[in-house]
N, C-alpha and C positions, 0 to 999 in steps of 0.2 A: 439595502442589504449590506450588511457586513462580514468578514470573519474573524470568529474568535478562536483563539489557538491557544488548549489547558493542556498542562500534564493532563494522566487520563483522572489522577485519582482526583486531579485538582477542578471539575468541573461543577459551576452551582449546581444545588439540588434539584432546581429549576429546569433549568436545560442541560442535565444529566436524563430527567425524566421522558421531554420531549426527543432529546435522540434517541435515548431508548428506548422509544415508540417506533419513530421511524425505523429504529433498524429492523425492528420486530416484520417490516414488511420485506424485508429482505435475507434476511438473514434471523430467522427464526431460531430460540434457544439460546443465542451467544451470551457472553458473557463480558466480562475483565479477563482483557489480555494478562499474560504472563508480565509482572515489572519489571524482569531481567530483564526486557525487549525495549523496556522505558517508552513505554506509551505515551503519544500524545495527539489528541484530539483536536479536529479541525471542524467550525460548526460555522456553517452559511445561517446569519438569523438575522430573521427580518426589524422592521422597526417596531413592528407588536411582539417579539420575543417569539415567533416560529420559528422553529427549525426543516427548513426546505431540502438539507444535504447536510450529510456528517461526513466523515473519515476517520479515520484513524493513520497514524502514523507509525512505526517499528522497526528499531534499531537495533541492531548488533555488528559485534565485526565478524566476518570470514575470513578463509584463505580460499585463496584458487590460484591455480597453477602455482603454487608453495609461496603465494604474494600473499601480505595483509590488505585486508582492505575497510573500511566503515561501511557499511551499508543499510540503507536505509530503504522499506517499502508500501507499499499503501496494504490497508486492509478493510475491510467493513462499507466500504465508499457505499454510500446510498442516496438517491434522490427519491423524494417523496413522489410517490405515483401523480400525484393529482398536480406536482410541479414539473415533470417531464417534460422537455422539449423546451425548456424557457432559457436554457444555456447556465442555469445553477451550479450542476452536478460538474461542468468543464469547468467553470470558475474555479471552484473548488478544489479539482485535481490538479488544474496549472497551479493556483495558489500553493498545494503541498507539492508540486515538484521543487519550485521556487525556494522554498522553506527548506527542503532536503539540501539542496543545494547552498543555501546558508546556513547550513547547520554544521557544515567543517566533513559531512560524509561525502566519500571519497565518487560514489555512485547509488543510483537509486533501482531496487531489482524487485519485481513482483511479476503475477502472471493475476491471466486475466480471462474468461468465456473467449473464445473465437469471433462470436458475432458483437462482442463490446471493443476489439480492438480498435477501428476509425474513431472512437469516441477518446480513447486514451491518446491517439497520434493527435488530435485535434487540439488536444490540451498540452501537448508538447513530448510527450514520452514517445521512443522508438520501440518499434519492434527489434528484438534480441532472433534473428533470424538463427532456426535451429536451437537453441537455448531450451534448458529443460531446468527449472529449479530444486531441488532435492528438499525438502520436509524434512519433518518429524524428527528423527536424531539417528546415530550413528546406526544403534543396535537396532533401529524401528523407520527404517528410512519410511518417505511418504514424495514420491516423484511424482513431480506435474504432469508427466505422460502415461499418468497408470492407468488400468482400464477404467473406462469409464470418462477419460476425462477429455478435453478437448480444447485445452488451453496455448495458450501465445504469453510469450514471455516479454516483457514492457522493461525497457530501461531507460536511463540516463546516464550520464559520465561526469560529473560536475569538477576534477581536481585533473590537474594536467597531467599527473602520472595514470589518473584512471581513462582518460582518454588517450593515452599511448597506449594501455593494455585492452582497450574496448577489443580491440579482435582477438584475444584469448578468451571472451566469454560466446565467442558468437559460436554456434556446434557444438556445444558443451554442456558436459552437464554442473550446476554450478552447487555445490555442497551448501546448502544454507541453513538447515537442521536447526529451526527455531524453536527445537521442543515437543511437546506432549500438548500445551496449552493451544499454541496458534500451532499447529502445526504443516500450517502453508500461509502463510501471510500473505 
């Protein structure tokens, strides 16, 4: 197994096709991200050209607490049902933390289902204790604690100023307003 890691737009037709099968199992309906977000795609494929786990990657900067920052967070992550439990879907996610973290972004921020959090710490990401991520945009906010939802906020710290400020995001709510397109990354 390998991974391949494309812009989003830049992915073969090939294995554009087969992760947009698999995500169809998870994530029903989606689409292309917004490119202000500069998508990039992350694909576990085998040596026959399966795709057993995707991701996607999404960038922008923020501010919190009146600081700039890069940030960087997963989206889409999918393992193919019939490869669950093989350790893919973790590969995959250390792989993109990894990546975030060489990518010059300052920290890595997404939220995730309650019951998939052990799966995200095992792959290297912390729980953001108390942490709420804010959506959608200014006028149309979209908060990961809205009803309905039952999410855990996942980070990383990758640049030494974002690991002095790691405890201004912990109890917080953190403004991330990716849009109308992803509107919770």
């Amino acid at each position: 197994m390998q991974i391949l890691t494309f812009a989003e737009e830049d992915v073969p037709t090939e294995l554009r096709a087969r992760a947009d099968a698999l995500r169809e199992q998870a994530w029903p309906g989606g689409g292309p991200h917004d490119p202000a977000l500069r998508p990039v795609t992350m694909l576990l494929v085998s040596p026959e050209g399966d795709v057993p786990a995707a991701l996607d990657i999404l960038s922008k900067r923020i501010t919190h607490g009146g600081r700039p920052y890069r940030a960087a967070g997963l989206s889409a992550v999918v393992t193919d049902v019939a490869h669950q439990g093989k350790g893919y879907g973790r590969r995959l996610v250390a792989a993109a933390r990894e990546a975030i973290g060489e990518s010059g972004a300052d920290l890595g921020l997404f939220t995730c289902d309650r019951p998939l959090r052990r799966f995200y710490e095992r792959a290297g990401w912390d729980v953001l204790e108390g942490a709420v991520l804010v959506g959608g945009t200014p006028g149309d906010p979209f908060p990961s604690d809205g009803p309905g939802f039952d999410k855990v906020t996942l980070a990383g710290f990758f640049t030494e100023r974002a690991k002095r400020d790691a405890g201004a995001f912990r109890h917080s709510r953190v403004e991330l307003y990716p849009g109308e397109t992803d509107r919770l990354w």
